[in-house]
ZATORLUM-730014 format. One line per 2 residues: number of its first residue (from 0); their letters; for each residue x, y, z of C-alpha. Coordinates in pm, whole numbers, plus 50000, padded with zeros to 5 digits. Layout:
N
NUM	a	X/Y/Z  ...
END
This chain:
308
0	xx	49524/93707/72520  49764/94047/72510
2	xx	49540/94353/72582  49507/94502/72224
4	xx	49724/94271/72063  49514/94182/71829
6	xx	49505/94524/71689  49869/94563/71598
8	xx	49930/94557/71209  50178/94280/71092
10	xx	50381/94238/70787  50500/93860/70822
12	xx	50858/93930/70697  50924/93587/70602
14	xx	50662/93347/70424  50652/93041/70147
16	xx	50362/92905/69929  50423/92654/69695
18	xx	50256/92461/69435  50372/92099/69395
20	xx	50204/91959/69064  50471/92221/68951
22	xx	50736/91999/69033  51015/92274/69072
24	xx	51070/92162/69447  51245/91905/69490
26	xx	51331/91879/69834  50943/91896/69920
28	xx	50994/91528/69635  51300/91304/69679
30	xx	51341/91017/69900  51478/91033/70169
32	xx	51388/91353/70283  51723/91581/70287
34	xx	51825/91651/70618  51645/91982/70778
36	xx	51690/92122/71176  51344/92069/71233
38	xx	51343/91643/71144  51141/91522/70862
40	xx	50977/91726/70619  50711/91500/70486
42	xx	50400/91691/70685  50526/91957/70437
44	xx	50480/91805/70126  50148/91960/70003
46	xx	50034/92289/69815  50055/92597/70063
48	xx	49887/92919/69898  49733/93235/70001
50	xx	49415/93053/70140  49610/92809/70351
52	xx	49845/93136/70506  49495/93336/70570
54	xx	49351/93016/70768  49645/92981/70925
56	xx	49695/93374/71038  49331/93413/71106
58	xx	49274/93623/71434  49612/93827/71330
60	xx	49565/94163/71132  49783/94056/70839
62	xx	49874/94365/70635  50109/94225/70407
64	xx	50389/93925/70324  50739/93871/70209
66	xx	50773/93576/70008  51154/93422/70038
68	xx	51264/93144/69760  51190/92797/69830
70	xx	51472/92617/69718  51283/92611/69377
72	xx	51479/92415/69062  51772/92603/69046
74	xx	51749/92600/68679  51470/92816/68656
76	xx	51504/93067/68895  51319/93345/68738
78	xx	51016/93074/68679  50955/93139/69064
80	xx	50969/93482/69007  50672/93487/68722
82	xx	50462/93265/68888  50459/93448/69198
84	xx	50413/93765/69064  50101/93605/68893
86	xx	49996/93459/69234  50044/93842/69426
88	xx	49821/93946/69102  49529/93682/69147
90	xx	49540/93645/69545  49677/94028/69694
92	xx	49954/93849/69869  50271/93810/69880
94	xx	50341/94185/69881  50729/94171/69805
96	xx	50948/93890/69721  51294/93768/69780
98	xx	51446/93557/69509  51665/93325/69414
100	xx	51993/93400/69292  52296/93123/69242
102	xx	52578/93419/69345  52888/93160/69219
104	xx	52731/93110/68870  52865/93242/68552
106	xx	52527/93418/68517  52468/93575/68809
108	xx	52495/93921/68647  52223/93841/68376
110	xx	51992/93647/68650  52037/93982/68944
112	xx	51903/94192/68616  51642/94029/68542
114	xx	51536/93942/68879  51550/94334/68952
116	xx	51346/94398/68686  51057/94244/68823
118	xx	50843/94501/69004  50830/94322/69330
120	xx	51109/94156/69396  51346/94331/69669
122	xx	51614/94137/69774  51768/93791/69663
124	xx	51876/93466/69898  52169/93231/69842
126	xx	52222/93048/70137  52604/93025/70173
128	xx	52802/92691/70209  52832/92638/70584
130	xx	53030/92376/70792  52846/92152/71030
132	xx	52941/92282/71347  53150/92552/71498
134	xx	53475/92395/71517  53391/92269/71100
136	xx	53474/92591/70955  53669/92550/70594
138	xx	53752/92961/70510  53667/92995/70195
140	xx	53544/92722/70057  53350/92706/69754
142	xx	53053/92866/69770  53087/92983/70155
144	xx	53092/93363/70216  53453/93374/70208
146	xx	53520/93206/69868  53573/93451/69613
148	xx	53367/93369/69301  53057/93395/69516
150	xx	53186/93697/69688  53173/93845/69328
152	xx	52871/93791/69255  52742/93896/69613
154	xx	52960/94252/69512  52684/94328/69233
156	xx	52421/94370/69428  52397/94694/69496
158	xx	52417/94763/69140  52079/94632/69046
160	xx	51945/94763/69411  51858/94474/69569
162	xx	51934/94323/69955  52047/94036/70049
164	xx	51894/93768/70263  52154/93563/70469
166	xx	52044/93221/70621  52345/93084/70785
168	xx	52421/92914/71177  52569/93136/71442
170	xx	52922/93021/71370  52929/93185/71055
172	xx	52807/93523/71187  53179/93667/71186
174	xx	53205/93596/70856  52905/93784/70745
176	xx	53036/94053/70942  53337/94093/70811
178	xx	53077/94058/70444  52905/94383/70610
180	xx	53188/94605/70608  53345/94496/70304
182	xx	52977/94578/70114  52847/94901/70327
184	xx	52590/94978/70066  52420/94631/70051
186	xx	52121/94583/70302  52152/94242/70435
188	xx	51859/94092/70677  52005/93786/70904
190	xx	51736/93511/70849  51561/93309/71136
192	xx	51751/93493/71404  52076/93357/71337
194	xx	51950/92980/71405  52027/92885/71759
196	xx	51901/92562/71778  52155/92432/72071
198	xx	52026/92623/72387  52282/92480/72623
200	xx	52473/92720/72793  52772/92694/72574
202	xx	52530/92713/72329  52321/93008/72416
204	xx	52666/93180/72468  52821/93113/72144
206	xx	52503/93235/71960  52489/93536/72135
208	xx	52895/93644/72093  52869/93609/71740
210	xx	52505/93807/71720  52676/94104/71885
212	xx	52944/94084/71610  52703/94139/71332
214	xx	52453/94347/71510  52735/94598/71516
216	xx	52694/94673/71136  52466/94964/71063
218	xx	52338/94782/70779  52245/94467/70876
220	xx	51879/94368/71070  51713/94059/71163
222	xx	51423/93803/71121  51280/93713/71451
224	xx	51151/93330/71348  51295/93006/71311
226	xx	51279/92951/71668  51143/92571/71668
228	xx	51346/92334/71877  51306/91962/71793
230	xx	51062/91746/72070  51034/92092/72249
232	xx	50721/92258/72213  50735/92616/72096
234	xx	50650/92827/72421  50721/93230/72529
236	xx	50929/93087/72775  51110/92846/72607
238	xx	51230/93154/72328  51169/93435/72570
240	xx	51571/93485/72614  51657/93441/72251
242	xx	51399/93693/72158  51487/93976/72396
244	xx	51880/93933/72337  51810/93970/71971
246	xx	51569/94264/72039  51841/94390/72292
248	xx	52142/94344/72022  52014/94449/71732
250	xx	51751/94754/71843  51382/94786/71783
252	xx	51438/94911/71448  51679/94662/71303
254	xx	51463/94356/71434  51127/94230/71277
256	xx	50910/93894/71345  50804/93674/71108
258	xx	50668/93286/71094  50833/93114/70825
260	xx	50538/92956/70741  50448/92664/70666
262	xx	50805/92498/70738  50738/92641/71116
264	xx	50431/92477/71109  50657/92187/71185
266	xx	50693/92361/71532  50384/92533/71643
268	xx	50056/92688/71524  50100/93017/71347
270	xx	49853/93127/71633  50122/93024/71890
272	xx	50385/93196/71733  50262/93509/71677
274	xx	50099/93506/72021  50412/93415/72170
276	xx	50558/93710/72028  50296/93941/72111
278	xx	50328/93815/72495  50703/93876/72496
280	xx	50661/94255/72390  50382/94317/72544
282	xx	50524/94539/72777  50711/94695/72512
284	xx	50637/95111/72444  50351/95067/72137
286	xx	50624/95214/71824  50830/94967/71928
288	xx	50613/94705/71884  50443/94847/71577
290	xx	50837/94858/71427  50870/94466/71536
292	xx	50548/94378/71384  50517/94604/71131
294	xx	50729/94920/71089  51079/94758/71021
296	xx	50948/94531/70783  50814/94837/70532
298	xx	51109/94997/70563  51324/94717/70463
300	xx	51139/94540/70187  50972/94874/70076
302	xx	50623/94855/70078  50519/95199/70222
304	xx	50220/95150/69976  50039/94917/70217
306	xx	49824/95095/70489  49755/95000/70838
END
């Protein structure tokens, strides 16, 4: 155990629950399972709500949560909207909410207004079309961060307030730059550390080029999670130099953790995570790891309304 560790407040920056006699998830339904980094998805396919995430965290002084979309029926996306709200009303958690929001649709405008309407939602998430590998890059196709109908839709943003969670692989991270500078006044958070799953060299190298690309954009910061590496068990030493590099690139203040639970479940124990990240800051000055665990993530998502 980390000397005091167990003291520091934590906002878990990036968290699910789900419902499944809902039936507005149909990834978590269809046969086969689509295909996901972590291998099959099955384990994941029952309800996850507040009292699952509190047995999970327990032993970690949980302050607060931001719920991200979860891929729910893209027809509906304000339905996930209401029904978490009502959830965050019955249960005291999630504390903030990032939504869904198709940015290539005809609607976009209409869906961003009444998303931001909706006292706690923050920012939205529209994971952009990506190609398979870093040599499989199509610029600007439909749907990718480059293709102009979603790049319009991504421009209104800042007009209802709202930030924008990217999930996208490394390769892509010049791209989102280059997004960055072109939209100064939207906040975007880089999900699940920018998703280096191959930690060859070549790898490792690639990953951390393009990190240092978008880490030199005042406004964009990073999720620390994500980190699971399939038939590798999730360690502080196996994500010890991902961690730091991120830390190192992006600051103490543009950098927060978070579990992804329950898909990282898949991985590790919420316990191992979240001691794994405690051990590789340990030696870290105490605001810095208050702005890792906590700090950053009130700042971003806005919840100065939750105390410590």
């Amino acid at each position: 155990m980390v000397t005091g560790s167990d003291d520091l407040p934590i906002i878990d920056a990036h968290q699910h629950f789900w419902d499944l006699s809902l039936g507005k998830h149909p990834w978590l339904r269809d046969e086969p399972p689509p295909p996901f980094r972590y291998g099959d998805t099955r384990p994941l396919r029952r309800d996850y709500l507040p009292t699952d995430y509190r047995a999970d965290s327990r032993g970690h002084r949980i302050i607060g949560t931001v719920y991200v979309e979860t891929e729910w029926d893209p027809a509906d996306p304000i339905g996930e909207t209401h029904w978490v709200e009502k959830l965050a009303a019955k249960e005291g958690l999630p504390n903030a909410v990032v939504v869904q929001a198709r940015l290539d649709r005809e609607d976009v405008d209409d869906v961003l207004a009444r998303q931001a309407a909706c006292p706690l939602v923050r920012g939205i998430r529209h994971k952009p079309q990506a190609g398979p590998a870093p040599d499989a890059i199509a610029p600007g196709a439909p749907g990718s961060m480059g293709d102009p109908r979603w790049r319009a839709g991504y421009a209104r943003l800042a007009h209802h307030g709202l930030s924008f969670d990217l999930q996208t692989p490394w390769w892509h991270l010049r791209e989102a730059a280059a997004l960055a500078r072109a939209f100064p006044d939207t906040p975007i958070v880089l999900n699940h550390t920018g998703l280096p799953a191959d930690r060859s060299p070549d790898g490792l190298r690639g990953w951390r080029d393009a990190m240092a690309t978008l880490a030199a954009e005042p406004n964009v910061a990073v999720k620390i999670s994500g980190l699971g590496v399939p038939g590798r068990p999730w360690t502080s030493e196996s994500n010890r130099e991902v961690i730091m590099r991120t830390i190192d690139l992006f600051g103490a203040d543009r950098a927060m953790f978070a579990s992804n639970f329950p898909v990282d479940g898949l991985a590790a124990s919420f316990d191992t995570i979240y001691r794994g990240f405690k051990t590789i800051v340990r030696d870290f000055p105490l605001a810095d790891q208050r702005c890792l665990f906590h700090d950053n993530a009130v700042r971003f998502y806005r919840l100065s309304g939750l105390g410590t």
